[in-house]
LUMMI-423222 format. One line per 5 residues: for each residue x negated, y negated, z negated of N, C-alpha, C, CB. Coordinates in steps of 0.1 Angstrom, whole numbers, plus 5000, padded with zeros to 4 digits. Glycine has a CB too. Layout:
N
X Y Z X Y Z X Y Z X Y Z ~ ...
This chain:
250
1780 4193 7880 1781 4194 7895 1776 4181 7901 1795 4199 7900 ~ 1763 4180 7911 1761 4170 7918 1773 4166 7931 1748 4172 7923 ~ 1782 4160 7929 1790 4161 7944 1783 4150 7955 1807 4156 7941 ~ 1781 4156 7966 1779 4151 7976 1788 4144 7987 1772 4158 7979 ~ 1785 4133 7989 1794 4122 7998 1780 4121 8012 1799 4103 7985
1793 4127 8028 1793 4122 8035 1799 4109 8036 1795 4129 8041 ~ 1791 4098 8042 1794 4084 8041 1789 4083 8054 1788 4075 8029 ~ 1799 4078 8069 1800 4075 8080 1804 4058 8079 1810 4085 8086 ~ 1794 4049 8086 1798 4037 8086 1800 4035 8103 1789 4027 8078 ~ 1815 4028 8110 1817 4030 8120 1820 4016 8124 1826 4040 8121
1815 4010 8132 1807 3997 8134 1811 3995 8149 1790 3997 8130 ~ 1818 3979 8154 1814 3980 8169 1807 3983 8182 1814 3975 8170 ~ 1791 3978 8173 1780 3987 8180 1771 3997 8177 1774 3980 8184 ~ 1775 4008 8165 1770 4015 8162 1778 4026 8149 1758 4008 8161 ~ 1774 4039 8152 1781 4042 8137 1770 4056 8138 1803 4045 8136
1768 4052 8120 1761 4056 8116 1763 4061 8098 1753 4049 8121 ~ 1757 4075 8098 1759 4082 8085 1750 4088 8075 1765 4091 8087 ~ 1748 4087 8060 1741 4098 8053 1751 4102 8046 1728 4094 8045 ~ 1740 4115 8035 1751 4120 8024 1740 4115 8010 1755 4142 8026 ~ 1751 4111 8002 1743 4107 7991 1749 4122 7978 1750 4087 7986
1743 4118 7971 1741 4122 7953 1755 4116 7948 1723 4113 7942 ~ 1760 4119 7934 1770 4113 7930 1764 4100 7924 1779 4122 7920 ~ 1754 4102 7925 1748 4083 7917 1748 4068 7931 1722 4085 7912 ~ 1752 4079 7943 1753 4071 7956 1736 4067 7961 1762 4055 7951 ~ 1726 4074 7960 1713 4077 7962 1715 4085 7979 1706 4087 7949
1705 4077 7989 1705 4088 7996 1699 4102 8000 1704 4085 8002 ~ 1702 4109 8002 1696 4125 8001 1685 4125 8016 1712 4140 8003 ~ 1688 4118 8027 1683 4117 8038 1684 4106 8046 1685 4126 8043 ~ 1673 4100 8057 1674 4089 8060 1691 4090 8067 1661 4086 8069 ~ 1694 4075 8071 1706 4076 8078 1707 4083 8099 1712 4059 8076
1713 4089 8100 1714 4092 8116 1724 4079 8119 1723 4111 8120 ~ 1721 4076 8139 1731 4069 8139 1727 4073 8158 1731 4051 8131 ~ 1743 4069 8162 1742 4065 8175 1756 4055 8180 1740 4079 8184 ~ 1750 4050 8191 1757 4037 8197 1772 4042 8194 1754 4035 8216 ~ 1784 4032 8195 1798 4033 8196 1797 4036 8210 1806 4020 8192
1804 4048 8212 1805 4053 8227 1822 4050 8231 1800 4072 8227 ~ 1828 4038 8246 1833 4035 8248 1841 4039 8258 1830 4028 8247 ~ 1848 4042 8267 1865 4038 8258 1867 4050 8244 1882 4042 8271 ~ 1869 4048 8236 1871 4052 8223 1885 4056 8219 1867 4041 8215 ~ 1891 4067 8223 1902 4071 8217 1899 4078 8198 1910 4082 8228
1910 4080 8190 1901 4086 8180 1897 4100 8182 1906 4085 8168 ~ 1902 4109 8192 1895 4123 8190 1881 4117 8195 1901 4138 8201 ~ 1876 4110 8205 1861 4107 8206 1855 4105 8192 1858 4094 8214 ~ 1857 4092 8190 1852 4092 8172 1856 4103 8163 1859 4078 8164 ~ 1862 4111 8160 1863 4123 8154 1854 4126 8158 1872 4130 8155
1850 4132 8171 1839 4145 8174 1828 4137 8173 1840 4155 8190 ~ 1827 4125 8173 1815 4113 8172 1811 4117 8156 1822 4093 8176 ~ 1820 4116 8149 1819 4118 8131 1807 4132 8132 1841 4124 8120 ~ 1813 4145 8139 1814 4155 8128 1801 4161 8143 1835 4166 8122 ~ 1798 4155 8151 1784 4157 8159 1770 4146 8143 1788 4145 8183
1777 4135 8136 1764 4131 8129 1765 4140 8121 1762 4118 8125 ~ 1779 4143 8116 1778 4153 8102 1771 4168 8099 1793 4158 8098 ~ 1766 4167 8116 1757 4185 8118 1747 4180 8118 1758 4196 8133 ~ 1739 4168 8119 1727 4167 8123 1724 4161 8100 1724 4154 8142 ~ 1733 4164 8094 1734 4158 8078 1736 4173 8074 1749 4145 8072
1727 4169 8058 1731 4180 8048 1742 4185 8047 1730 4178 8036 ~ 1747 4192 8037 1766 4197 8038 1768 4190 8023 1772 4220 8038 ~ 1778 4187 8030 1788 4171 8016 1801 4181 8012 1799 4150 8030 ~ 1800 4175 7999 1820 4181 7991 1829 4175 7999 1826 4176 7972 ~ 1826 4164 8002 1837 4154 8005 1832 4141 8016 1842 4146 7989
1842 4135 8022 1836 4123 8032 1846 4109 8026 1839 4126 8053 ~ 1837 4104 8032 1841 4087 8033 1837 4077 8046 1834 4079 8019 ~ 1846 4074 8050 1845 4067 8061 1852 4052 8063 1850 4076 8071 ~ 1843 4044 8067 1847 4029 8072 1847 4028 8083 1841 4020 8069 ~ 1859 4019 8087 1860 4012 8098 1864 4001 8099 1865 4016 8104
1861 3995 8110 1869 3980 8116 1886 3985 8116 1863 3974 8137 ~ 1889 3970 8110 1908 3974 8111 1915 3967 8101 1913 3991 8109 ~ 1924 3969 8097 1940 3970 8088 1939 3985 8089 1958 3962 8096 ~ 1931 3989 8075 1934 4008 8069 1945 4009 8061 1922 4016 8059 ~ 1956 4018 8064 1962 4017 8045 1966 4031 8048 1978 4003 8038
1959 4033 8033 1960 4051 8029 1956 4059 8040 1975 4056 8025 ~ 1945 4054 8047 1937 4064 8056 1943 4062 8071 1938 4082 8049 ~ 1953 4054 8075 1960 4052 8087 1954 4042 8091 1973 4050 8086 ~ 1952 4041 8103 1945 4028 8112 1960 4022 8118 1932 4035 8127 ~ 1967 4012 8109 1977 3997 8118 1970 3995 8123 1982 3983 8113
1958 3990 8131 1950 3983 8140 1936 3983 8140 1952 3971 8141 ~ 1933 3979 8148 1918 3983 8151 1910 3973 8160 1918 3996 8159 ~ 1905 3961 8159 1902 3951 8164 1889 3958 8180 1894 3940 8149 ~ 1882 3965 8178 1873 3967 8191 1875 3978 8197 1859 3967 8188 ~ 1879 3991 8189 1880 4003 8195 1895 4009 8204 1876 4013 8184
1903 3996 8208 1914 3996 8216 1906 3992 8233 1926 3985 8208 ~ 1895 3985 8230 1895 3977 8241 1886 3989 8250 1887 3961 8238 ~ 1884 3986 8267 1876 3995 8274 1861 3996 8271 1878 3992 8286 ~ 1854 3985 8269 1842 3985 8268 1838 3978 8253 1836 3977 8282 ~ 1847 3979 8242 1839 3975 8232 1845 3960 8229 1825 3976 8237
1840 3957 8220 1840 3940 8214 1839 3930 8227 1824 3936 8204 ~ 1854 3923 8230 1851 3912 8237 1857 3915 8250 1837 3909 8237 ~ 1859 3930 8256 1865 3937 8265 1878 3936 8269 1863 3946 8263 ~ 1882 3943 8280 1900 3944 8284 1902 3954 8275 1906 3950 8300 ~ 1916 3949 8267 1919 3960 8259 1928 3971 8270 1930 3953 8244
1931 3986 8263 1939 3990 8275 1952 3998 8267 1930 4000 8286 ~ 1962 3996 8270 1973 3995 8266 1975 4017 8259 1984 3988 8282 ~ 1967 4024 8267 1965 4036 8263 1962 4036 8252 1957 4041 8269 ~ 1947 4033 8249 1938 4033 8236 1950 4025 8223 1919 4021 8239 ~ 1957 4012 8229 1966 4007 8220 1976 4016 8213 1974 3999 8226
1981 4027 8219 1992 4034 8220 1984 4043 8206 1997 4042 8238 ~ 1975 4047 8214 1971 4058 8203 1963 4057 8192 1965 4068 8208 ~ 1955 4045 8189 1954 4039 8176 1964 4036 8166 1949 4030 8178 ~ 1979 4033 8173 1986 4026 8166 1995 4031 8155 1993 4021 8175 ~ 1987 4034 8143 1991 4039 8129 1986 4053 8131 2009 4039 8124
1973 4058 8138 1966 4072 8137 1964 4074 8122 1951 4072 8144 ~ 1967 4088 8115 1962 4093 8104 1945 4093 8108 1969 4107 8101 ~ 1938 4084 8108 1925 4091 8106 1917 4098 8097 1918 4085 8107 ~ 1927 4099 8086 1921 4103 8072 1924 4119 8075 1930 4094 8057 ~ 1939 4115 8078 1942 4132 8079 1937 4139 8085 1951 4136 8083
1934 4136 8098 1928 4139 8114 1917 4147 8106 1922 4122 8127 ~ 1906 4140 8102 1894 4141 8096 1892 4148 8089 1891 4133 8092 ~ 1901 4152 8082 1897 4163 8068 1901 4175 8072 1905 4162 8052 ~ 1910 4174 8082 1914 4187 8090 1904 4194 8098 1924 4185 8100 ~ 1898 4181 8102 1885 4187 8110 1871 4192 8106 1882 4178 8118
1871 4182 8097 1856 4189 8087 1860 4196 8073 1842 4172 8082 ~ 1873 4198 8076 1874 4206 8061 1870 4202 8046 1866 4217 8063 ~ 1876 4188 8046 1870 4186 8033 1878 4173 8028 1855 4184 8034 ~ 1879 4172 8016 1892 4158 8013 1878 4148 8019 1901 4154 7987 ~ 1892 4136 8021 1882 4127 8029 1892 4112 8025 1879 4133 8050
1882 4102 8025 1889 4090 8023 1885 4080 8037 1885 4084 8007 ~ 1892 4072 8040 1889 4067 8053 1892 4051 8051 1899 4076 8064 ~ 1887 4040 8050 1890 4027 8044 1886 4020 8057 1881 4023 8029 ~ 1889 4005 8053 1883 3994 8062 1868 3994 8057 1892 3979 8060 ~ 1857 3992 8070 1844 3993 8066 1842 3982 8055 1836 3992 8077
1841 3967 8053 1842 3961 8045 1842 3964 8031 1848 3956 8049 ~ 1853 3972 8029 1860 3978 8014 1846 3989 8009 1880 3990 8018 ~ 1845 3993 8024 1835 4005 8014 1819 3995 8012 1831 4026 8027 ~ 1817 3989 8018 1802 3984 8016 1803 3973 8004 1794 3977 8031 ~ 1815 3968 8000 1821 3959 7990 1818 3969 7975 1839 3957 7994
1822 3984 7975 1824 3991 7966 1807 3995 7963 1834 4003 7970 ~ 1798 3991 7972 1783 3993 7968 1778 3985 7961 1773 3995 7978 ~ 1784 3972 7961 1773 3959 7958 1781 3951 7945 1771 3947 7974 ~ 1800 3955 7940 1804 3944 7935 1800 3950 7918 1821 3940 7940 ~ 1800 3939 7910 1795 3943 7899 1808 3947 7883 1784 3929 7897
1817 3946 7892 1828 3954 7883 1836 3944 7873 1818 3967 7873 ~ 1837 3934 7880 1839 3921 7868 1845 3910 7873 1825 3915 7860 ~ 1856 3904 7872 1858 3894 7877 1865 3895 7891 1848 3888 7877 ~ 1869 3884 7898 1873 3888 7912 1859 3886 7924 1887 3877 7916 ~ 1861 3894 7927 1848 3892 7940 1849 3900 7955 1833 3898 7934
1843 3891 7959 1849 3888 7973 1839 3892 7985 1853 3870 7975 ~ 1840 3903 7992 1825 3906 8004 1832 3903 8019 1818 3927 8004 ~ 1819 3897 8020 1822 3894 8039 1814 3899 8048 1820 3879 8044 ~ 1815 3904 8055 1806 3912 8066 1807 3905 8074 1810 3925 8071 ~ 1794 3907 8079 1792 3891 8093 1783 3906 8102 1777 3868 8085
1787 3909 8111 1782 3919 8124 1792 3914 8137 1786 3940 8120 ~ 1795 3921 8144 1804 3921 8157 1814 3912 8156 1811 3934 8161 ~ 1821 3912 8144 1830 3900 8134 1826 3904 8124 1847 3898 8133 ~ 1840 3898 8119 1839 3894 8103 1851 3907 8094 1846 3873 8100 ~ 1842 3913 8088 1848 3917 8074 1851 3913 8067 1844 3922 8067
1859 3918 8054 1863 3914 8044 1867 3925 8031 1872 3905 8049 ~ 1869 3919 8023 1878 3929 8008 1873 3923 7999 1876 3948 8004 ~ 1885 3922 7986 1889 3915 7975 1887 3925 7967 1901 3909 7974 ~ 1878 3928 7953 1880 3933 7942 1885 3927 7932 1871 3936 7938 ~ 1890 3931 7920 1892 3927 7911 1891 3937 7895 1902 3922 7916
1882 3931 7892 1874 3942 7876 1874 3954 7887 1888 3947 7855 ~ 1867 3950 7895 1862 3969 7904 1875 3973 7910 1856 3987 7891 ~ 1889 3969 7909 1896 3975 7915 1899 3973 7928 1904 3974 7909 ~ 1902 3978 7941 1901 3973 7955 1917 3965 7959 1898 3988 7965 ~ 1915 3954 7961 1928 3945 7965 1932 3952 7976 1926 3928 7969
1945 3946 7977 1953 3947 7992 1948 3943 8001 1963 3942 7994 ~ 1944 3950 8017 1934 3948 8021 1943 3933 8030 1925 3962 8028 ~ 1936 3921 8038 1939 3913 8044 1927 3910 8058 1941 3903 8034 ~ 1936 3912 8067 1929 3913 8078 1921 3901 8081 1937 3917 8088 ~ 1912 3890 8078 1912 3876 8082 1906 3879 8097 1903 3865 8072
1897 3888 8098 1894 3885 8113 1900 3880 8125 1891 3894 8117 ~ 1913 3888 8124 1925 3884 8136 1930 3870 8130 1940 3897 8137 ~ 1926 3863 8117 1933 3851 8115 1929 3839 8120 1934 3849 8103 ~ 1935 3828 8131 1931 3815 8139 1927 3810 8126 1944 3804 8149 ~ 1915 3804 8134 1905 3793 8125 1903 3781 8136 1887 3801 8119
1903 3778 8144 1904 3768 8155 1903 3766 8168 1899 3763 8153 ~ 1910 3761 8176 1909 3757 8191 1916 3772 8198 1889 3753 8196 ~ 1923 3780 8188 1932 3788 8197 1924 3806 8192 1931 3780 8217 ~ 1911 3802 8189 1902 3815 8179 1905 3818 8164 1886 3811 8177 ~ 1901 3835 8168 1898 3837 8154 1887 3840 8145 1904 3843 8152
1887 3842 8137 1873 3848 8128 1864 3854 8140 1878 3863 8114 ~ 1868 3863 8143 1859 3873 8153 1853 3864 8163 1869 3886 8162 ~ 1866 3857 8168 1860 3850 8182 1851 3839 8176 1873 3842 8194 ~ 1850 3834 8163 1845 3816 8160 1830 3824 8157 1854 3804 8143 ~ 1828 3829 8148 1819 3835 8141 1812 3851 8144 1825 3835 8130
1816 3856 8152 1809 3868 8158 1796 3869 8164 1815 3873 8167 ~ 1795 3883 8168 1781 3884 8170 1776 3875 8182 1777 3898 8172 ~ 1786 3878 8189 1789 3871 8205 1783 3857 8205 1808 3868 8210 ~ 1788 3849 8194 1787 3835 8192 1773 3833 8185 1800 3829 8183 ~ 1766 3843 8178 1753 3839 8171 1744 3837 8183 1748 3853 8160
1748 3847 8190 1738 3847 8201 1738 3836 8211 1739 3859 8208 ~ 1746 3830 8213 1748 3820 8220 1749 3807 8213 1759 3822 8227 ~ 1749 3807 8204 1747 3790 8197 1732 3789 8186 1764 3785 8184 ~ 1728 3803 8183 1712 3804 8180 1717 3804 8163 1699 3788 8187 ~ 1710 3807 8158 1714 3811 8142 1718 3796 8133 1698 3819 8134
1709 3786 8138 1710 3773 8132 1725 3768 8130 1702 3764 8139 ~ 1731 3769 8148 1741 3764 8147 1753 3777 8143 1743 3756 8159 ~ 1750 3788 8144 1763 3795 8136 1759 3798 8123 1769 3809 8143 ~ 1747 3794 8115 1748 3790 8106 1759 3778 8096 1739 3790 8108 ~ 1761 3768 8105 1764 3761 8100 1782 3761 8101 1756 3751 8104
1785 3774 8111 1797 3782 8113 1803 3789 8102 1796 3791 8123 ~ 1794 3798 8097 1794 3805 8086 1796 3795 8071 1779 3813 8088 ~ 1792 3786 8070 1791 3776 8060 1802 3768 8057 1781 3767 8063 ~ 1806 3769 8070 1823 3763 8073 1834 3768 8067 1827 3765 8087 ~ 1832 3780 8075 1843 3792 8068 1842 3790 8055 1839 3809 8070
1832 3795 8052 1831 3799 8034 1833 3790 8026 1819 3805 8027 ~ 1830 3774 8032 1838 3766 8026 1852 3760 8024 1834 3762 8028 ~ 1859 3769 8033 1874 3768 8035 1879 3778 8035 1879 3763 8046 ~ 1872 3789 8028 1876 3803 8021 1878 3802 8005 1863 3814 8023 ~ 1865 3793 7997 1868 3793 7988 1879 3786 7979 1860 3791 7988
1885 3776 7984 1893 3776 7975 1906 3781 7976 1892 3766 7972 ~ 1910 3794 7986 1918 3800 7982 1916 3810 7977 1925 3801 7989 ~ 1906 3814 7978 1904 3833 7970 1897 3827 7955 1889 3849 7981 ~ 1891 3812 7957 1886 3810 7942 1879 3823 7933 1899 3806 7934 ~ 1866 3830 7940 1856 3840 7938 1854 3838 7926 1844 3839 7947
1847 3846 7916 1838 3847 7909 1826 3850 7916 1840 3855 7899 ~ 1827 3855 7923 1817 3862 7930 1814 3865 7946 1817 3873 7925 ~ 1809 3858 7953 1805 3866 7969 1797 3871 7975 1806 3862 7977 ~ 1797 3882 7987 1785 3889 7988 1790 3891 7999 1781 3900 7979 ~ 1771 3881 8010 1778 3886 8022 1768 3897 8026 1780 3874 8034
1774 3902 8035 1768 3915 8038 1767 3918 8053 1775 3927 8031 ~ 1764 3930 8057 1763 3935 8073 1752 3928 8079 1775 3933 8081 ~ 1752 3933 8097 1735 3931 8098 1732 3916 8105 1726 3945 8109 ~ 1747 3912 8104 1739 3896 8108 1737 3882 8095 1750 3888 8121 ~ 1740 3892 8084 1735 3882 8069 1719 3877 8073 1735 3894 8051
1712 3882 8076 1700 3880 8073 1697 3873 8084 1692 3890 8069 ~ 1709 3866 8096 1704 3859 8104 1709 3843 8096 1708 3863 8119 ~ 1713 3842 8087 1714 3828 8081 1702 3823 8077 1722 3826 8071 ~ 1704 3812 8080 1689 3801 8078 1689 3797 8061 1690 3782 8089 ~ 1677 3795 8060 1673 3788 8048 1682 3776 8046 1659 3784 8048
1683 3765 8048 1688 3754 8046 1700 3758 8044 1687 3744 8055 ~ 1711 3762 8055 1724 3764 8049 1730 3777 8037 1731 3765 8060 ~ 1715 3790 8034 1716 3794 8028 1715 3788 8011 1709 3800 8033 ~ 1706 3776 8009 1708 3766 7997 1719 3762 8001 1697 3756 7995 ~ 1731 3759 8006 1742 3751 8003 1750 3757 7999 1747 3744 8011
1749 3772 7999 1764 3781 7999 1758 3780 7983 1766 3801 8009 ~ 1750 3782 7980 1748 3782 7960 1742 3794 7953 1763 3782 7950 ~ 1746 3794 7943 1739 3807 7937 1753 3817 7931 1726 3802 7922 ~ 1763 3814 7935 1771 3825 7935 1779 3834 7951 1782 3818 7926 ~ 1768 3831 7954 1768 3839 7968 1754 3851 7967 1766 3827 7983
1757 3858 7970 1745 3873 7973 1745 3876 7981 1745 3886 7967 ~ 1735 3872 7988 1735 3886 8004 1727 3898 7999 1723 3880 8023 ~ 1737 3908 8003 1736 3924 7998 1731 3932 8017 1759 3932 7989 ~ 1722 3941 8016 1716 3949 8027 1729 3953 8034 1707 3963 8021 ~ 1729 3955 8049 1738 3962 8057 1738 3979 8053 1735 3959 8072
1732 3984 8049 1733 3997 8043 1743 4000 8028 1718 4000 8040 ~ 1751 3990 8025 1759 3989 8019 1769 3998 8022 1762 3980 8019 ~ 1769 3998 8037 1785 4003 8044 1786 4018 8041 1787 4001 8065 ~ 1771 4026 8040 1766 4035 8035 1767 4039 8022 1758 4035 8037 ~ 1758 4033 8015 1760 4037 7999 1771 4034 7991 1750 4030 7990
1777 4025 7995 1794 4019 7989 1799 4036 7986 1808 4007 8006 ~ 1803 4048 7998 1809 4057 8000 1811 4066 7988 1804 4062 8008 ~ 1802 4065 7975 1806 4072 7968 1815 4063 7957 1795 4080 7964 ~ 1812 4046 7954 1818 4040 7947 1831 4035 7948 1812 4032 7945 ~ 1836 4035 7960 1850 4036 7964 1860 4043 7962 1851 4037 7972
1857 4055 7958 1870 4063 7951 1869 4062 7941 1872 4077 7952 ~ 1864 4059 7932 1867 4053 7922 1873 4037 7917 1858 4055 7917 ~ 1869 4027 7931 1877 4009 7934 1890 4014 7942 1866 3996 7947 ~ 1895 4026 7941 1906 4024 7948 1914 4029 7937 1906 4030 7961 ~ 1914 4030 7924 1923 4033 7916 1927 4049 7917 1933 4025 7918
C-alpha cells in the first residue's frame, strides 16, 4: 500500500500544503495562501481543509505549526494570538482560545483521517536529519524555529523563540523577519552567527541544519564561519518532513 500524507506547513505569513508518496516525494506542486488574520483555530481549520480540496486524497495528515505543540495541543502560539499577525496587538480572545486547543483532535474530526499535528520546525527537521547523532534544526522565517533529534528520535520540544537573548528581546524579536529587513542581510547575518554561536555550546550538535525561507538570505562570509557542520536544507522541508515524522516521534 502507497500511503499518502497530506502535509500542511502553517507559517506566519503563509501556509501552505502537498500530499506526498510514502517515500515523502511530492505527488503535486504545493498550494498555498496568505495567513488570513485574526486567526482563531476554526479559521485555520477551514483554512487546512479549503487547501486539502484543491490536493489529491491523503490516508492521513500532518501538520506544523509555530508554538509549544505537545501531543497535538497548541500551549501557545507565538503569531496567531495576535490581531494582525507577527508583531501585532495580541487580543486576549484569540489568547483564550488557543490556550491548550486540541488541534490534532479538532483536525482529524474534521477531515476524517488520523492526523499528527507538531511544531513546524519538528516536521521540516524530520525531512533533512540524517538519523545519527544529535542534531539540531533552526528555522529562520517570521522567527526562529527549532527541534532536537537524537539517532532520528524527536526531543522534547523547547520553545527558544520566546527565550530573552538581549536588551529585554527575544529570538523572534532579535532575529526575525522584521529585523532582516531592517538591518539588510549583512548585518542580521552577523545576528544569526551570534546566536549559533551561543547555541552551540549548550546543545553541543553533531549536526545543524538551518532551514526556512530566510536561510538563503545569509551571506557568504558569515556563511564560511558557521563551518562545515552546519547545512542549509530548502524551506520545503516543512513539507516533505510530513511523512518522516511519525516515525521521529517514536
Amino acid at each position: 500500500m502507497n500511503l499518502r500524507t497530506l502535509a500542511i506547513d502553517c507559517g506566519g505569513g503563509g501556509i501552505k500544503g502537498s500530499v506526498l508518496d510514502q517515500a515523502g516525494k511530492m505527488l503535486t506542486e504545493p498550494v498555498r495562501t496568505p495567513t488570513p488574520y485574526p486567526l482563531p483555530p476554526t479559521l485555520l481549520i477551514s483554512t487546512i481543509q479549503e487547501l486539502a480540496a484543491q490536493l489529491p486524497a491523503a490516508d492521513r495528515v500532518t501538520v506544523g505549526m509555530p508554538g509549544m505543540i505537545r501531543h497535538g495541543v497548541v500551549i501557545n502560539t507565538p503569531h496567531y494570538i495576535n490581531r494582525e499577525g507577527p508583531r501585532t496587538r495580541p487580543l486576549p480572545e484569540l489568547i483564550t482560545q488557543w490556550d491548550h486547543f486540541d488541534m490534532q483532535g479538532a483536525l482529524a474530526d474534521s477531515l476524517g483521517l488520523p492526523t499528527l499535528v507538531c511544531n513546524d520546525a519538528e516536521v521540516a527537521g524530520a525531512g533533512v536529519i540524517g538519523g545519527q547523532g544529535l542534531e539540531m534544526v533552526i528555522t529562520l522565517g517570521t522567527g526562529l524555529g527549532n527541534a532536537v533529534f537524537d539517532n532520528g528520535r524527536l526531543a522534547p520540544h523547547v520553545e527558544l523563540s520566546q527565550g530573552p537573548i538581549r536588551w529585554g528581546l527575544t529570538y523572534d524579536d532579535y532575529i526575525g523577519e522584521h529585523e532582516r529587513l531592517r538591518l539588510g542581510d549583512t548585518h542580521w547575518s552577523r545576528r544569526i552567527w551570534r546566536v549559533l554561536t551561543a547555541l552551540k555550546p549548550m546543545y553541543v550538535w553533531d549536526r545543524l541544519y538551518l532551514g526556512g525561507g530566510n536561510s538563503v538570505h545569509l551571506t557568504p562570509l558569515y556563511l564560511e564561519r558557521l563551518g562545515d557542520e552546519i547545512e542549509i536544507v530548502p524551506n520545503s522541508a516543512g513539507i516533505f518532513g510530513g511523512v518522516r515524522i511519525w516515525d521521529a516521534m517514536g
